[in-house]
C-alpha positions as CSV (number, residue, x, y, z in Angstrom):
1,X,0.0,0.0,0.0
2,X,1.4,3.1,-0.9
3,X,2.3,6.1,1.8
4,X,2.4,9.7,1.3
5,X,2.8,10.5,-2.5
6,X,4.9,13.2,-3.8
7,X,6.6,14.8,-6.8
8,X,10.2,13.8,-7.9
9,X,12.9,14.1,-10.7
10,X,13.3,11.9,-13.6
11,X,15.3,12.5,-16.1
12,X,14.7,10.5,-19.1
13,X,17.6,8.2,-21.1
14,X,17.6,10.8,-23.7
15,X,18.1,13.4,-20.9
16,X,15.2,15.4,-21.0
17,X,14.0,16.4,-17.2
18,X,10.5,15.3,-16.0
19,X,8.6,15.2,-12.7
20,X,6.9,11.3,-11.8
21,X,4.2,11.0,-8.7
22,X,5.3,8.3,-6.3
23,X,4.9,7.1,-3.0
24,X,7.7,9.2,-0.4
25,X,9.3,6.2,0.7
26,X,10.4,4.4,-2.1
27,X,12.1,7.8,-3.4
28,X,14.0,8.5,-0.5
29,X,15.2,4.8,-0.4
30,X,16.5,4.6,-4.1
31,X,17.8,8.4,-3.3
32,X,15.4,10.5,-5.9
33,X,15.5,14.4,-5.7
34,X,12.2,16.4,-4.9
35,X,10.6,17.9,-8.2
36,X,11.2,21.4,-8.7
37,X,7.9,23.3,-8.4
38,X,6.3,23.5,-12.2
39,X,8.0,20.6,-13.8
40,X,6.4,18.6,-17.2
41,X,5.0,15.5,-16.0
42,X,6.2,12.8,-17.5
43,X,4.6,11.5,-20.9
44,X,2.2,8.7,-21.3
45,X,4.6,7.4,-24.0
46,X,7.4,6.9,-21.3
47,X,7.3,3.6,-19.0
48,X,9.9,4.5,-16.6
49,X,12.7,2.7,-15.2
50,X,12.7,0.8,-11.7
51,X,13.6,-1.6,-10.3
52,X,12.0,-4.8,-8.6
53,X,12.4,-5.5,-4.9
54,X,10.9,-8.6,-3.3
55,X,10.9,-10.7,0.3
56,X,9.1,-13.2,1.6
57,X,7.1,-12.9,4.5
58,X,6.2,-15.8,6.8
59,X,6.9,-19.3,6.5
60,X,5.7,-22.3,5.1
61,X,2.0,-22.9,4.0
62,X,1.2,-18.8,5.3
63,X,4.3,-17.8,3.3
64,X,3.8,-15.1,1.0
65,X,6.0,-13.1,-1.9
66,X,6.0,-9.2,-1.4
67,X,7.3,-7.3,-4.3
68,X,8.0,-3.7,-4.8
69,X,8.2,-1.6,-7.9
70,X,10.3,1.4,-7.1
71,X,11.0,4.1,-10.0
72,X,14.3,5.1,-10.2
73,X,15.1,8.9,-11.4
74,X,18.5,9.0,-12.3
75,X,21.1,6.3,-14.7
76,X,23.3,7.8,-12.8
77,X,22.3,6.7,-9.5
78,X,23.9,4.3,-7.7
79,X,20.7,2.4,-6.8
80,X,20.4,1.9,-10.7
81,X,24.0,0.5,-11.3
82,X,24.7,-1.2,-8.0
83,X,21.8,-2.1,-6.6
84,X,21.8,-3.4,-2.6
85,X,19.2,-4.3,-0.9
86,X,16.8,-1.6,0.8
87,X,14.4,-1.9,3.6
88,X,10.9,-1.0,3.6
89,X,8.1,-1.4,6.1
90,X,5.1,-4.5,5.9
91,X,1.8,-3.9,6.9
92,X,2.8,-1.1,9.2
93,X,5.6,-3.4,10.5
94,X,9.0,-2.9,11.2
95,X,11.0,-2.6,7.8
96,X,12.5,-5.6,6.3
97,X,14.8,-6.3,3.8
98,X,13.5,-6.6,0.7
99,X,16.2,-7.5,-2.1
100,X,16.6,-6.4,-6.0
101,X,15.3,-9.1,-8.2
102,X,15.1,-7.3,-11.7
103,X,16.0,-4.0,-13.2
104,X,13.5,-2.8,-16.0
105,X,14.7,0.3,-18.4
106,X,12.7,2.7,-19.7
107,X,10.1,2.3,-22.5
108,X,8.8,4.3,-25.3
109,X,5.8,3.3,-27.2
110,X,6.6,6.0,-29.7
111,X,9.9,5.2,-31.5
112,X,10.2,8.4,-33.6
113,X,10.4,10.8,-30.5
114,X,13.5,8.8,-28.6
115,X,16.3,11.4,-28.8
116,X,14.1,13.9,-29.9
117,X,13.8,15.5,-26.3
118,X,10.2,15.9,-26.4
């Protein structure tokens, strides 16, 4: 379930500089800046990059896989190229590791604008 939801950077592979809206503590784990009042929201042609963080919660029979999406705003961040493992709270629980378990890059649906900047 997601927390407080906010307004962060993401700049695109081609470099272009959008805002995303995304729950407060995924961003601060991954280390994404706080948008800049009046940013362009990122397009609908743009799926953007994160990265897939799971645990597993309870044993045996009640056991259950957890799995977090988290958006990641930067290349250039270190939780894109080296990714650890980050902790992140359960059902109001304590936070737990949770570790990466797949990186997915960004996607455009429209081929003719990548590089283009728009």
């Amino acid at each position: 379930m997601a927390g407080k939801l906010d307004y962060y950077d993401y700049k695109s592979d081609n470099g272009s500089e959008y805002v995303v809206f995304m729950d407060e503590s995924n961003a601060v784990a991954v280390g994404n800046v706080d948008a800049a009042a009046g940013g362009t929201g990122l397009p609908t042609e743009i799926s953007p990059r994160y990265i897939t963080y799971s645990t597993t919660v309870g044993s045996g029979a009640a056991a259950r896989k957890i799995s977090r999406r988290v958006i990641v705003g930067d290349v250039e961040n270190v939780k894109w190229t080296s990714p650890g493992p980050l902790n992140f709270a359960v059902d109001g629980g304590p936070a737990i590791p949770f570790f990466p378990t797949s990186a997915t890059g960004e996607r455009r649906t429209r081929l003719g604008q990548f590089g283009s900047g728009a």
